[in-house]
Residue, then its C-alpha position, 0 to 999 in steps of 0.5 A: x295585271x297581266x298573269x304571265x311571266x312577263x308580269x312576274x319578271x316586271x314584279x322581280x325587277x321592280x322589287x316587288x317580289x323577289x326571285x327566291x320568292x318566285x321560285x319558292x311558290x312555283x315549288x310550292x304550288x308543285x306540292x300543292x298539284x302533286x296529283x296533276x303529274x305534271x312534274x316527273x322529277x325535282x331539282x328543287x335545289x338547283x333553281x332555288x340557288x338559280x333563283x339567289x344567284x339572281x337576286x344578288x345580281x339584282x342588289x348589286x344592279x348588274x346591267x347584264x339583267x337588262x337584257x333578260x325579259x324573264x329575270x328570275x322566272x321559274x320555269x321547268x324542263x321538258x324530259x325530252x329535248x336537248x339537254x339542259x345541264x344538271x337536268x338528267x333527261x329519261x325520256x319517259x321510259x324505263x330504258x333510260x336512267x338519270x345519269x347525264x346529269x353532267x351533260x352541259x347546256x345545249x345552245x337552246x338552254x343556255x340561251x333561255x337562261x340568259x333570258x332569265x329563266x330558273x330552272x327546277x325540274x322536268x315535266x312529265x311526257x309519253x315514252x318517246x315522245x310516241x303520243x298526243x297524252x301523257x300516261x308513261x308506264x314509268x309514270x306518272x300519268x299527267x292530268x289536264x288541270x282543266x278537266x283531271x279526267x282529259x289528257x293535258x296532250x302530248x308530248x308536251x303534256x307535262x310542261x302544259x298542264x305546268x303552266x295552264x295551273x298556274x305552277x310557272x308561267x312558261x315551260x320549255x317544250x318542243x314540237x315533231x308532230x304537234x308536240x307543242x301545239x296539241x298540248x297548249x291547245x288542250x290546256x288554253x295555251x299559246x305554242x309555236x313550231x318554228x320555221x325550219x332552222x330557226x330554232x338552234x338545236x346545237x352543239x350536241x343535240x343536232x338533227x335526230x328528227x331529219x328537221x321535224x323537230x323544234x324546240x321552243x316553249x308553251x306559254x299564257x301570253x302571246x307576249x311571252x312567246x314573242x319574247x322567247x322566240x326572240x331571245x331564243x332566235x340570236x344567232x341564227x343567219x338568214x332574214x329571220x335573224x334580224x326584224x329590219x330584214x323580215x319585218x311583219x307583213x303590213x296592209x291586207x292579207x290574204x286569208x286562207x281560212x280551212x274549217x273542214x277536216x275531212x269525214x275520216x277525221x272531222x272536226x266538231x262544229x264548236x271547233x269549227x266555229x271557232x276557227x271561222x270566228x278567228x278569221x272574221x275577226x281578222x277580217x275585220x281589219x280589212x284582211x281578205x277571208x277565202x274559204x278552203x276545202x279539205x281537198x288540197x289539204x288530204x294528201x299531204x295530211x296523208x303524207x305527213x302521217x307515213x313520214x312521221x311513223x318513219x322517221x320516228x321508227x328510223x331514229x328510235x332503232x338508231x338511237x336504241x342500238x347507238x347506245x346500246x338500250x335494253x328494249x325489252x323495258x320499253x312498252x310494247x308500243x314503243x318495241x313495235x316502234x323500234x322493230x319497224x326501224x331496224x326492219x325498214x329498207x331504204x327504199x321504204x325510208x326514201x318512199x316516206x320521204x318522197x312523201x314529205x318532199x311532196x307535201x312540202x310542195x304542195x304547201x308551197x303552192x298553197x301560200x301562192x295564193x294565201x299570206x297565212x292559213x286559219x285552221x283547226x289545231x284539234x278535231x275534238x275535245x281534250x281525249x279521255x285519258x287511256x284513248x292513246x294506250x301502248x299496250x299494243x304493238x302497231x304504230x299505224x293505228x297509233x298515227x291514225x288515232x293521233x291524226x284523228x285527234x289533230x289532222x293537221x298538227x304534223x304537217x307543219x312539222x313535214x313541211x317545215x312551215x311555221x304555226x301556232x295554236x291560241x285558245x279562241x273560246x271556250x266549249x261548253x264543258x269550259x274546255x279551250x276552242x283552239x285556233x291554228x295559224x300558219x305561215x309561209x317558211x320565216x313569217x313566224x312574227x307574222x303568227x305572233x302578230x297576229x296571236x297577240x291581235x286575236x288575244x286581244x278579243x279576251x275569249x278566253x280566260x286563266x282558270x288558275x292564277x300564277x304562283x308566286x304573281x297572285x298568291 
């Protein structure tokens, strides 16, 4: 039997297993990986009433269930995003407190409990959102269930190590500069950052990332991300929004296929041969494969990362002063993060984004000539925890270690485009080989095609079994 959520909520609906039971075991497999740091804090409560208010519907046959793809799932909440009603977000920092517990549901939520998901806490990140780990001052620090010594990744790193052991089978996440995708890649996950737009960030949430940021989810199974994608999806206007006015792409496609990531930040062959087997693969089903050079892909990288520093920088100065925040809590990389925004011109702000514009072109023109690009998600291994600290006030180091660590995570963010990471493999330590596709702007079920075919080869294998499904 598959171990994802799509199995456990077969096993919900069919009876076999009961909702309250799903949800007790999640919570008990929470206490048995307390040391992991994957959850930073409980409402045990809450998704154990989430969880009977299912079953009853179950006994009473509520056709309404029909249409839920994850009936009774347990599944946990990023602690940064949009809100999630009863879910008091702190962003990882000692700035904030757990006082919005009143906020409703934004569109997002509220859509992914309608697919059926139960919710019962929040999942550990950085202060921010700042970093590709998850060691918050505020605590606690998050481990990656496949090696405890090793990041998770960031800022996802939480809800990844959540569900890479096997606590719940899928977790909210969202992605501004690989938060998704770096995450899923160190733990042997899928993840997705939608097309621009596609995702809905309503009706409070709005765009405080000047349209880098999505949110979605990181899951086991190319299936379930499918699934949420599409559960997530309704609503949204333009071709994206029905499957007969943007269907997947049929016949052979022209394959860009980048295994080079530069000599400032070179990938590592093991990584590198994972990518190139992806591509031969599908170029088995009688796709065209062209290699690529890094040389069309640097400046925009390089543009990416400025982009990045400043956009984040303009919205934390915004959002500290909007709501009046003691900055002398946040940590010193935080601080410096903050100070460049209240420092910035506008001409500084507008030169970054002239970048992005830029980059974003030359991506077009890229998909001229190619239907998807195969690339590296991650240049190394999991980084040792403590190789990403915020004890030090400069944010160009930090985007140039980020970088370092996943050249080509935020340019999709910069751009817009759509792109996924699958494991494809496993190192020699047993540590995931992750894969990057991306996509022209609205192929998203291109990826997820795509991802469900090269799942299909079973290079990569669960090292933790699914609470509640197998225990």
């Amino acid at each position: 039997m598959p171990d994802d959520a799509t199995a456990l909520a077969e096993a919900i609906r069919k009876g076999r297993l009961t909702a309250s039971g799903a949800m007790q075991a999640a919570l008990d497999r929470a206490e048995q990986m307390d040391g992991l740091g994957a959850i930073v804090h409980f409402e045990a409560e809450a998704g154990l009433e989430a969880a009977r208010v299912i079953d009853a519907r179950l006994v009473q046959a509520d056709d309404r269930l029909n249409f839920a793809p994850f009936i009774g799932v347990p599944s946990l909440v990023k602690d940064l995003g949009g809100p999630f009603a009863g879910l008091p977000v702190a962003a990882g920092s000692r700035m904030l407190s757990r006082g919005n517990e009143n906020c409703p549901d934004s569109d997002l939520a509220a859509r992914m409990r309608a697919a059926g998901l139960c919710f019962f806490g929040l999942t550990t990140v950085p202060e921010m959102g700042l970093s590709l780990s998850c060691e918050p001052a505020a605590g606690p620090t998050c481990r990656n269930p496949l090696n405890p010594l090793r990041t998770p990744g960031g800022s996802s790193g939480g809800a990844a190590a959540a569900v890479a052991a096997g606590i719940v089978a899928i977790a909210h996440a969202t992605d501004a500069g690989g938060s998704i995708r770096v995450p899923a890649a160190c733990c042997g996950l899928l993840g997705m950052k939608a097309t621009r737009g596609a995702m809905p960030a309503g009706p409070g949430f709005g765009n405080h990332l000047g349209g880098i940021a999505g949110e979605l989810a990181v899951c086991r199974s190319s299936r379930d991300l499918a699934m949420i994608f599409e559960a997530v999806l309704g609503g949204v206007r333009g071709p994206l929004a029905d499957p007969e006015l943007a269907p997947v792409k049929r016949g052979p496609l022209r394959i860009g296929l980048l295994t080079e990531t530069g000599n400032d930040h070179p990938t590592d062959p093991s990584r590198s041969e994972a990518v190139e087997a992806a591509a031969r693969s599908l170029e088995k089903d009688g796709h065209a494969v062209v290699s690529l050079g890094w040389r069309d892909f640097a400046g925009p990288v390089a543009a990416s990362a400025i982009a990045l520093r400043d956009i984040i920088a303009v919205n934390l100065a915004t959002h500290v002063a909007g709501v009046r925040l003691d900055v002398e809590l946040a940590e010193p990389l935080t601080r410096a993060f903050i100070r460049r925004g209240v420092a910035m011109i506008g001409s500084e702000l507008w030169s970054a984004m002239d970048g992005a514009v830029h980059a974003s072109r030359s991506f077009w023109d890229i998909f001229k000539d190619f239907d998807l690009l195969v690339a590296p998600m991650l240049a190394t291994a999991p980084l040792t925890l403590g190789s990403l600290p915020f004890d030090h006030g400069d944010p160009d180091l930090q985007i140039r270690r980020m970088t370092d660590f996943a050249p080509l995570a935020a340019l999709a963010n910069i751009t817009g485009f759509p792109a996924l990471t699958l494991p494809f493999g496993a190192d020699a330590d047993g540590l995931p080989l992750p894969v990057q596709l991306i996509a022209p702007m609205g192929h998203d079920r291109l990826l997820l095609h795509l991802a469900s075919r090269l799942e299909k080869e079973d290079r990569w294998q669960h090292r933790y079994r699914l609470a509640g499904l197998n225990s």
